[in-house]
N, C-alpha and C positions, 0 to 999 in steps of 0.2 A: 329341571335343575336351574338354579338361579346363576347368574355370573355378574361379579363386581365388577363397578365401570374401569378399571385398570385391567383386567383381565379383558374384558370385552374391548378396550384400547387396545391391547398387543392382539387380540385376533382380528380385528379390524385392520390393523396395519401390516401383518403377518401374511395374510389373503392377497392385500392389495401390490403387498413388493412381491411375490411369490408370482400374483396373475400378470405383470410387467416383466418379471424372467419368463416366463412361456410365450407371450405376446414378441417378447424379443427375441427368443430361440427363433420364433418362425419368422418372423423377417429376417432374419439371418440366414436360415436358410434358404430362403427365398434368392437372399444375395447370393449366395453359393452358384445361382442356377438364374446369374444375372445374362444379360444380351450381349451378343458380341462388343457392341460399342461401350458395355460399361464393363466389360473387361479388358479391353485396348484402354480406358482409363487408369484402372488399376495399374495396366502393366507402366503406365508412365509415370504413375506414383513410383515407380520403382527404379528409376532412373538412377545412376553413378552417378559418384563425388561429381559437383563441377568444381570447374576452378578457372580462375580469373589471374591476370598478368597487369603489375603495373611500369610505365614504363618512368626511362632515368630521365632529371632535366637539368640542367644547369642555371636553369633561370626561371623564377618563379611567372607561372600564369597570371591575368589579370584576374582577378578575383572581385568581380563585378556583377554576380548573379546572368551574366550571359557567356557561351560561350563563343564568342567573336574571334578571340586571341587564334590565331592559328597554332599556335605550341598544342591548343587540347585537341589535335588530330593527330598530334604524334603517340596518342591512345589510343587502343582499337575500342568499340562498343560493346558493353555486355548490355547484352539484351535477352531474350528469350525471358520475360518474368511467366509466372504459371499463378491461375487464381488459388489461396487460400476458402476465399468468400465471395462470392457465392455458390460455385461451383467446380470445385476440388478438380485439380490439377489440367484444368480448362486453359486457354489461351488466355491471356489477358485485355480486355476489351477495348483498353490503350495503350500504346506502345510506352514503352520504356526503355533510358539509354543510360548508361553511367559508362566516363572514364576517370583512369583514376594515375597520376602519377605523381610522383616522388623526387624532391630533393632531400640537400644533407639532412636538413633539419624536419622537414616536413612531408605529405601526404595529402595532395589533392585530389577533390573527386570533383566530376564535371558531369551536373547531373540534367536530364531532359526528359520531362513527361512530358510526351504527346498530351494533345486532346481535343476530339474530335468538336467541340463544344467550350473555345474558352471563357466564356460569357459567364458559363455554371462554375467554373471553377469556386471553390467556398475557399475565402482565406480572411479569416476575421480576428486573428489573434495577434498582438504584438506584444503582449509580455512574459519574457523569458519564464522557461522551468514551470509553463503552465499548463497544462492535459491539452495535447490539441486535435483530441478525437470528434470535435465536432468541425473542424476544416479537413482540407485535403493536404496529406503532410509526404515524407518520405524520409527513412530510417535507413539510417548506416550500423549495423550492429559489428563488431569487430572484436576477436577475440586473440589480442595478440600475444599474450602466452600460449596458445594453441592448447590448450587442455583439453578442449571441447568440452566444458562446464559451465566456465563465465566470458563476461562480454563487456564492454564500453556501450551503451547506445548515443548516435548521436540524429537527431532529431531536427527537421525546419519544417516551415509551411511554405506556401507560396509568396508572402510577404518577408521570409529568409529569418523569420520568429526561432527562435532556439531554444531546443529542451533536452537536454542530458540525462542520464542516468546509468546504471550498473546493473546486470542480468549475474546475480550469485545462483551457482549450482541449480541451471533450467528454471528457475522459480519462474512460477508464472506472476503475474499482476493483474488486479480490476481490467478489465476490458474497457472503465468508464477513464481511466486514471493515462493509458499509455505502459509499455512495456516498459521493466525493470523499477529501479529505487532512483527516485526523480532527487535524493538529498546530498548525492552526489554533484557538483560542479567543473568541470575541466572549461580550462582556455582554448577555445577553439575559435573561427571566424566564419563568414556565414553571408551571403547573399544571393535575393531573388527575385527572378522577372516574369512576368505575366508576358506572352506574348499572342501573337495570333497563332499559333501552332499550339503552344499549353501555355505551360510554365516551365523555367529553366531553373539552376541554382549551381552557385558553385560556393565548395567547402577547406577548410586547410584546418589541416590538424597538426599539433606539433608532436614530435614524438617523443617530447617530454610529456606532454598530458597522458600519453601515454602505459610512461614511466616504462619506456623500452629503449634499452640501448643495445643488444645482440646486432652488429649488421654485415655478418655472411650470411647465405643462403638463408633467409629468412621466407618463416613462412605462415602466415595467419592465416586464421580462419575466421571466414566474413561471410556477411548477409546483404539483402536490402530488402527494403520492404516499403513497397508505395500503397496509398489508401485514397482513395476516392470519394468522397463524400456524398455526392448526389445519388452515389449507386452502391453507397455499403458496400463497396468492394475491395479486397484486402490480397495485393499481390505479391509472391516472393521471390524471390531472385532463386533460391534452396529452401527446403525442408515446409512444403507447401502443404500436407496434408494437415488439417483440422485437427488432428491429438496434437500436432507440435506449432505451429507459428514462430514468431520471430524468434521468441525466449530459448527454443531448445537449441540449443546450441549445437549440440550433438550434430543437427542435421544441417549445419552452414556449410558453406563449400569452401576453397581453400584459394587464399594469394599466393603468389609466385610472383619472384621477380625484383624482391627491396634486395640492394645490398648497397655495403661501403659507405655507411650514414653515418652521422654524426653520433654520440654519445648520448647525448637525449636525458642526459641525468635531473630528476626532477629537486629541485630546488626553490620554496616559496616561502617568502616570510611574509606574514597578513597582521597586521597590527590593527588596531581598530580602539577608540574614541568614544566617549559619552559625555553628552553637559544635557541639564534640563530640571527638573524640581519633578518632586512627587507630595501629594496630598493622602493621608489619612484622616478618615474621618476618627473622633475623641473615644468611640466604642472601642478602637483598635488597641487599647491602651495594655499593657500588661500581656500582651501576643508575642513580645519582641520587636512588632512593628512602632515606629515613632507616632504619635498621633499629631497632626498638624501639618502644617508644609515645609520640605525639605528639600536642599542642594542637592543634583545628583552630576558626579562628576566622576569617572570612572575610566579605564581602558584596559589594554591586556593585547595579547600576542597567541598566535599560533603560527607554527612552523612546519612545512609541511616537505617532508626530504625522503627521495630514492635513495633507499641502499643498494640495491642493485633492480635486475629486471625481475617485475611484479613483486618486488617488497615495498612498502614505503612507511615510512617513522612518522608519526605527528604526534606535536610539543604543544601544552596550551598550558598559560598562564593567567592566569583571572580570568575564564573562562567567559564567551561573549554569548549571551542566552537568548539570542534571539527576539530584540527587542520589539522587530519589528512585528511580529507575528502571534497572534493569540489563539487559544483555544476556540472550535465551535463547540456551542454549547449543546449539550444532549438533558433531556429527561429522563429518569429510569424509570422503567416500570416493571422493573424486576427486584430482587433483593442481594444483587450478586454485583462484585465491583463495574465499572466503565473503565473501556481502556480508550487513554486518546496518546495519539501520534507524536512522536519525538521529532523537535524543529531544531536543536541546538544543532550546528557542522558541526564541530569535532564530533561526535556521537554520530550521527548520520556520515560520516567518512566512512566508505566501506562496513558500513552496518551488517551487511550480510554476512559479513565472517563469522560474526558472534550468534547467528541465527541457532536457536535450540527449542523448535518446537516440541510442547508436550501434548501430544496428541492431535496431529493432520490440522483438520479446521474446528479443534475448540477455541485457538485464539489464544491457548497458554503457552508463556515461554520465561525457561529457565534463566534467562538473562533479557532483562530488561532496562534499556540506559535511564528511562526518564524517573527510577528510581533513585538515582543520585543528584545532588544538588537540587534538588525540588520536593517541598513536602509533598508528600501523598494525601492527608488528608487538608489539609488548607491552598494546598495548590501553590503557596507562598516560595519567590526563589531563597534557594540554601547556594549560597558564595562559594565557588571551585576558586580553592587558593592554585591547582594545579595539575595536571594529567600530563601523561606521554601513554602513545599506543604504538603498536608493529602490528601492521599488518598485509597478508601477503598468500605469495605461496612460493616452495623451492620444492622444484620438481616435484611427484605425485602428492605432496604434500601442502595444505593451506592451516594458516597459520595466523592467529591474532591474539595478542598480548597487550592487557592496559594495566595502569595504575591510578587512579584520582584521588584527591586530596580534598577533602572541604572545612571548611570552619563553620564553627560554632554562631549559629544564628537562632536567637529566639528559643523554641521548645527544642530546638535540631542540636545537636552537641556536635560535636567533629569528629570527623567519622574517614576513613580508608578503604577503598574499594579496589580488589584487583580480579581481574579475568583472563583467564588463560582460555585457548579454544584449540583444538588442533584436528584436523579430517585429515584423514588417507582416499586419498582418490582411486575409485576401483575400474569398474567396466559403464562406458554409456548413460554417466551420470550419478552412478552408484559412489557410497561414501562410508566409511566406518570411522566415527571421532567420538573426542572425551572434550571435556570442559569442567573447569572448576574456578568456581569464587570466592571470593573470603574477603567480608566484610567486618572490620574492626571500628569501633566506635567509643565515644566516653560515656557512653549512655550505662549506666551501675549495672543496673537491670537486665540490660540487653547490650552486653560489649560485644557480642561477635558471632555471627552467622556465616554457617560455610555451606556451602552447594557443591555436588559434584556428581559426575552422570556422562554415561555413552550412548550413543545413537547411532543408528544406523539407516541408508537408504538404499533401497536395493532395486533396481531396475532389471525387468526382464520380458524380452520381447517388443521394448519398446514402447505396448501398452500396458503394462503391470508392473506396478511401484509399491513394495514395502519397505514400511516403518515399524522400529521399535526403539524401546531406549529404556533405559533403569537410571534413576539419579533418589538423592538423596540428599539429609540435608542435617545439621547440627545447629542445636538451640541451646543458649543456656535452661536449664531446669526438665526438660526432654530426651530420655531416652530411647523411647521407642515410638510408631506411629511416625515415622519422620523417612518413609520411604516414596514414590509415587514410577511405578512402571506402567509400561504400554506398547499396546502394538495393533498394527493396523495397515491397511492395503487400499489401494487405491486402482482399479482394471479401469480403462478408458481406452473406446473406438468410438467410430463415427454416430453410431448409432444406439451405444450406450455405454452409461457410467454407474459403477459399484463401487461404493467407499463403503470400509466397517473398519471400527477400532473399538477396543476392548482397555479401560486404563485403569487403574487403583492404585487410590491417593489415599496417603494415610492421615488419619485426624491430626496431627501433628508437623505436618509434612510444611515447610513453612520459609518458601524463596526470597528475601526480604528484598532482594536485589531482583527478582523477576516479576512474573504476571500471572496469576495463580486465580482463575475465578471463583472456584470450588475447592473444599478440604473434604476430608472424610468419606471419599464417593467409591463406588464401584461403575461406572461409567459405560455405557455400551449401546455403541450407535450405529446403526443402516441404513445409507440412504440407494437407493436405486433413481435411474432418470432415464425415462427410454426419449431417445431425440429422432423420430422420425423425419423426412425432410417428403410430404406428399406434394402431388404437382396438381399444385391447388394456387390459383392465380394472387400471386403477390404475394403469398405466404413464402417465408425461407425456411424453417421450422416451425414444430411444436414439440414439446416438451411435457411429458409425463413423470412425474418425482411423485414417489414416497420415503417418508423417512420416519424412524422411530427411537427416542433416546428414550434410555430406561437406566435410574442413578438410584440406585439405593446405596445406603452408606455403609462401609464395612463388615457393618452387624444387619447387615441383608434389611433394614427397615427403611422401604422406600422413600426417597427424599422426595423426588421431580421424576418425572416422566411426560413426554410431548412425544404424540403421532401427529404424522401431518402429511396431506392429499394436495397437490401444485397442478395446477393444468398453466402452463405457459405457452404463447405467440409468439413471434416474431416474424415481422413482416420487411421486405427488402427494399423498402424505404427507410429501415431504423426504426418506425416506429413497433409497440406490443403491448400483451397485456401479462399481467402474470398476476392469479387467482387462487387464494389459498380455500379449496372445494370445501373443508374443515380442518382445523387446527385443535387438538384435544387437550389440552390438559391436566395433569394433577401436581400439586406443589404440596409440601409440608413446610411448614415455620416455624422451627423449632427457637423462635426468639420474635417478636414481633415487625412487623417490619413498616416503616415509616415511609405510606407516598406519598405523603403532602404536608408538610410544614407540621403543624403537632398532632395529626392523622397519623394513626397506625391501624394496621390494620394483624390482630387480635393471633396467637399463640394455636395451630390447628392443622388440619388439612383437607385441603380444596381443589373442587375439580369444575375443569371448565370448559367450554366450546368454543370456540374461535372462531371469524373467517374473513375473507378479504378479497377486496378488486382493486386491480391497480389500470390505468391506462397511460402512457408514453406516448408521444404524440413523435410524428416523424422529426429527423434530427439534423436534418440538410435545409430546415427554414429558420428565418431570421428570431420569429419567437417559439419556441419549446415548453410544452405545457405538459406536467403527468397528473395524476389524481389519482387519488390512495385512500380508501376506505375500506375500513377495519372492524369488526362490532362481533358481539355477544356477548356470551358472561365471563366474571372478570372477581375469581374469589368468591367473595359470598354477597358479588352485586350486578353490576353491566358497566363496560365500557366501548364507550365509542370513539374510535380514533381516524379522524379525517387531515389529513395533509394535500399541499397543496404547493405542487412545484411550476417555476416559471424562472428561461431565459429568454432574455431580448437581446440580439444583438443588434443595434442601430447601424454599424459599420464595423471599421477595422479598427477604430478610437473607442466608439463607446459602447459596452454593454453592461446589463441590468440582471441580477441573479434574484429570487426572489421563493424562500421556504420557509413555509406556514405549517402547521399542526397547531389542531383544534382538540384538546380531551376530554370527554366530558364522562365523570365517574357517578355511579348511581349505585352505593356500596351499602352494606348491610350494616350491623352491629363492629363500631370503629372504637378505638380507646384511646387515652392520651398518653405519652411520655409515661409515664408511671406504670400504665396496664389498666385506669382507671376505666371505663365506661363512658363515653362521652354523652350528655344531655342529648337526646331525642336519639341515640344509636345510631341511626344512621348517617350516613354524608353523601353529602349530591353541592358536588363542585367541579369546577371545569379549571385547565391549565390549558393555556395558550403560550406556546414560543416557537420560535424561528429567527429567521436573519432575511434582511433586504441589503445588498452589495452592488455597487456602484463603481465602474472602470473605466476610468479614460490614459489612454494613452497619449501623449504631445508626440511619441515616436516611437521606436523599441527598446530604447533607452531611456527614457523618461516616463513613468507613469504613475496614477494619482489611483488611491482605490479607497474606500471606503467601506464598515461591516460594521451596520446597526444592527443587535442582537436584544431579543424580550427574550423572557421565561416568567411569567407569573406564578411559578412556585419559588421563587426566590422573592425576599424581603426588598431586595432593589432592584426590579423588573428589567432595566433597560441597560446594555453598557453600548459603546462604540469606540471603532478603531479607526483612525484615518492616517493614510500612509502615503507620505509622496518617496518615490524612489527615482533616484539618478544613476543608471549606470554609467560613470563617467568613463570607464578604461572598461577592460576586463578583468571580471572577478575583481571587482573593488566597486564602493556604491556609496553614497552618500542619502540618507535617508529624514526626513523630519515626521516624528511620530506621535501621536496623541490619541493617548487609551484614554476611555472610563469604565471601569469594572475590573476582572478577574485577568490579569495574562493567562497564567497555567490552571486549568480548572481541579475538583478533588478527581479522584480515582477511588475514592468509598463510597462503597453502595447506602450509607445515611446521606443526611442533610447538615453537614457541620457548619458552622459558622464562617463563611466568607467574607473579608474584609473589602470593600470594593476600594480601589487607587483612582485618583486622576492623577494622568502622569502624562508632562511632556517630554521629550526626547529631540536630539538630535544627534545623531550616529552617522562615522566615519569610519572607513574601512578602505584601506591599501594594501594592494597584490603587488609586493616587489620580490623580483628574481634578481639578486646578487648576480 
């Protein structure tokens, strides 16, 4: 009996997550019938609340990254951290101290890592809000609403570098990037010392950044969490086991001790400044862009005010888009859109309220910011005449409401956007909410799109998390096909992970204000990952994944399907590999799809083999090298896809980023724009892009960066960004900028027309508190 290669894909991948569940049953219960000593571990896995005390002071400490001042002994030491990484609920293999006390206004922490070896300490980053997982850092996470859901992170290295961010509802984040949403900013202060013993640090938080004014019996819930660089080691103060880390909040332990403080009511008014000229080139002409060189002279406001504890209001008026900041560029080698990251602050304030995933990790979501004010298909900015948002929570309750306003730019007419969002907070992270959008515009054709949809998250046991959620959506000229449900579960322990979701999206179904990869689909995915940890020298893990998506479209005619076999490493140095054993494909194209400039590749369906080595080089040395090779067939040809990553850091001033991908296509019978047949059928062409970035720091206040960026499938290959930044106060910056190319890239899976700017800038920005 014969069997089609999609059939013989799902029993291929069916065998293999099946032989990973039995494989995993028996180390499991293996574990069952572990040794005494790694049952005396367990049982300290299971350790009660702790909880920490801070104490009152009258007079603020020195705050000079040591702690000399005798006032920080009027705190006792929390100490006791337990390993995260490498070896779950193990002693920590350096000591660690934090005190922590409190005046009216403020919250100090008085912090001390030992270290047996200060010589190794890695501390190479001085500019703020930037991932500082390749130093040795240490994390305040603090969750002073106490809900046990979300958190403040606040973040230094050993040179007193500072990185901020927000933990909404346990979300985890890249492991490459740093815990929580880095787009968050609060006024905090910050310094640190290298000494012969480790490194020290002391921190002052005001408890307005906090936006907490409650001050009887006050009681947070907090964490800490120190990282060691030379030794991949990742300690916690609470909630140490490997399913949870910093993020789950759930498992921080508890302060005691604030009372009779000040008000803390938050209050900021941010005005901010443009002068500089922009250049179009004469093709741009009839886009709504001006062709020629132009004044750019501009400013605008936001406001950012406590209504009470954990609500806060933000006002913005000509909206400031982030000038200093551009897209990196991507290639697609798919037919389905690119999503890239939202840089504006107002929009990144407390983003996670408005979070509405459709479907775990396909990456789609029901509300998406960087659809407003910014065209989607030219990337070109659309003018925010105006927004105001609330957002918060009031008792079990979290809560986010916006309005924004824009005008009429070019092909963009003026359009109104508003978002409601609201969760009920249940047990241990669990959540039941609604959300709804309503997008009005002047556009004839298209005046108004509404969204609206519930979800749910549901935690149980700790390790088992489901998801589901029903939303919908209204079009002019559509009635039906305009629904998309789903639902899906997520089991995670030490030793293994099971994610499955099941979604269908209606051909009509059509978020104009979210992120929607796919239409028409019936969606359904498995991935299995046994992570055993053998005592095999230098190894800390490996990693066995299979996974299997399988899309056909409402009327059951398969669209895409992808199996795929992973053997991954990791070694306790930071460095690994991770190897795709084969990757299968099959894709339909139900419309031609363009990967190369006037390359299409032809109306059909194609099926393909994959595969890949990747190697990561250890991550506690000065230069960092991975390599990425990729290759088999690709449609109805071959491609080969080779990448090539590299950091140098020279010091704590200067380091050097540097990613390469090389493509080279070797494709069958290709056609043009029209559907034509191209002369000779075939194509055999290579695309080459990446970015080379360049950092220097004069301090941690002042730093100069640079991002030269190719793509050879673009008509004008090369753009570059160069950016000096002064932080002269806090939260306020003084910037001089100079783009060539694209700021905001398209988000459509074609190749439309990009107008490339040279623009220079110079941008001012003040943080005053009335």
């Amino acid at each position: 009996m014969s069997v089609s290669l999609p059939e013989r894909s799902q029993i291929s991948a069916c065998v293999f997550v099946l032989g990973l569940l039995c494989h995993s049953s028996l180390l499991l219960n293996a574990q069952s019938q572990a040794s005494p000593q790694t049952k005396e571990r367990q049982i300290r896995v299971q350790e009660p609340l702790r909880t920490a005390s801070a104490s009152r002071i009258d007079l603020a400490p020195k705050l000079d990254g040591t702690l000399d001042d005798p006032i920080w002994q009027q705190a006792s030491a929390i100490d006791n951290f337990l390993q995260r990484e490498p070896f779950e609920g193990q002693p920590s293999t350096e000591k660690t101290e934090v005190r922590i006390l409190y005046s009216k206004h403020e919250v100090y922490f008085g912090i001390t890592c030992f270290d047996s070896d200060p010589k190794r300490i890695v501390a190479t980053e001085l500019r703020r809000d930037v991932s500082q997982e390749l130093d040795d850092y240490f994390e305040i996470i603090i969750d002073s609403a106490h809900d046990r859901r979300n958190a403040y992170v606040f973040q230094i290295n050993p040179l007193g570098t500072q990185r901020d961010a927000l933990i909404t509802e346990e979300q985890r984040t890249d492991s490459g990037t740093g815990d929580g949403d880095p787009g968050w900013d609060g006024v905090w202060t910050s310094e640190a010392r290298i000494t012969k013993q480790g490194w020290t640090a002391t921190v002052a938080i005001p408890f307005s950044t906090l936006n907490f004014m409650q001050s009887r019996d006050v009681i947070w819930g907090i964490n800490f969490k120190r990282f060691i660089r030379r030794k991949n080691e990742e300690d916690l103060w609470s909630g140490w086991r490997r399913v949870y880390g910093a993020s789950r909040i759930s498992q921080a332990g508890e302060l005691h001790g604030i009372s009779e403080i000040g008000s803390g009511r938050l209050f900021i008014v941010k005005p901010y400044g443009l002068v500089g000229f922009s250049h179009f080139p004469l093709s741009a002409g009839g886009t709504g862009l001006t062709p020629g060189t132009s004044a750019l002279y501009t400013g605008g406001v936001d406001v950012k005010l406590g209504l009470r504890s954990n609500l806060v209001a933000n006002l913005t008026a000509n909206t400031d888009f982030a000038d200093a900041d551009v897209d990196t560029q991507q290639f697609n080698l798919t037919p389905y859109k690119l999503f890239f990251p939202e840089k504006r602050q107002f929009f990144l304030e407390n983003a996670g309220v408005f979070n509405f995933p459709l479907g775990g990790d396909s990456g789609d979501l029901l509300f998406f910011s960087r659809q407003i004010g910014i065209d989607p298909i030219t990337g070109e900015e659309v003018p925010i005449n105006g927004g105001a948002k609330v957002t918060g929570s009031i008792g079990n309750f979290e809560l986010g409401v916006m309005d924004v306003d824009t005008r009429s730019s070019g092909p963009n007419p003026y359009a109104n956007y508003a978002v409601a969002r609201l969760k009920r907070s249940l047990w241990g992270g669990s959540y039941i909410g609604v959300m709804g959008i309503d997008k009005r515009s002047g556009n004839p054709f298209d005046s108004f799109n509404q969204t609206s949809g519930a979800d749910t998250r549901l935690v149980f046991y700790k390790n088992l998390v489901v998801n589901g959620y029903a939303t919908q959506t209204r079009t002019p000229g559509f009635s039906s096909g305009q629904t998309n449900v789903g639902a899906g579960f997520n089991y995670q322990t030490n030793w293994l992970e099971v994610f499955a979701q099941h979604r269908k999206v209606g051909p009509n179904f059509n978020p104009e204000v979210g992120f929607l990869e796919r239409t028409d689909c019936i969606c359904n995915y498995l991935d299995v990952t046994f992570k055993p940890r053998p005592k095999l020298r230098g190894v800390r893990e490996l990693n066995f994944e299979g996974f299997i998506f399988h899309a056909p479209d409402t009327h059951h005619v398969l669209q895409t399907q992808e199996w795929q076999n992973t053997f991954r490493i990791e070694f306790n140095n930071g460095s690994y590999s991770d190897d795709d054993i084969v990757d299968v494909f099959t894709q339909r194209l139900i419309t031609p799809f363009n990967i190369y400039k006037n390359i299409f590749i032809p109306v059909g369906e194609y099926h393909w083999t994959r595969h890949q080595l990747t190697y990561g080089s250890p991550q506690d040395r000065r230069l960092m090298v991975s390599f990425f090779e990729r290759f088999g067939t690709y449609y109805n040809g071959h491609l080969n896809e080779a990448r090539v990553r590299a950091t140098y850091r020279a010091n704590e001033r200067l380091s050097f980023n540097f990613a390469e991908q090389w493509n080279r296509f070797r494709l069958g019978m290709v056609t043009g724009p029209a559907g034509a047949v191209l002369p000779g059928t075939a194509a055999d062409f290579s695309v080459v892009f990446g970015s080379f970035q360049t950092n220097y720091s004069f301090s941690r206040f002042l730093t100069l960066s640079t991002l030269l960026q190719m793509d050879t499938a673009n008509n004008q290959a090369a753009s570059a960004n160069i950016r000096l930044r002064w932080n002269y106060r806090p939260d306020s910056d003084l910037y001089v900028i100079y783009t060539a190319g694209q700021r905001f890239a398209s988000l459509v899976a074609a190749n439309p027309p990009q107008f490339y700017e040279n623009r220079f800038a110079i941008k001012f920005t003040y943080s005053w508190r009335p």
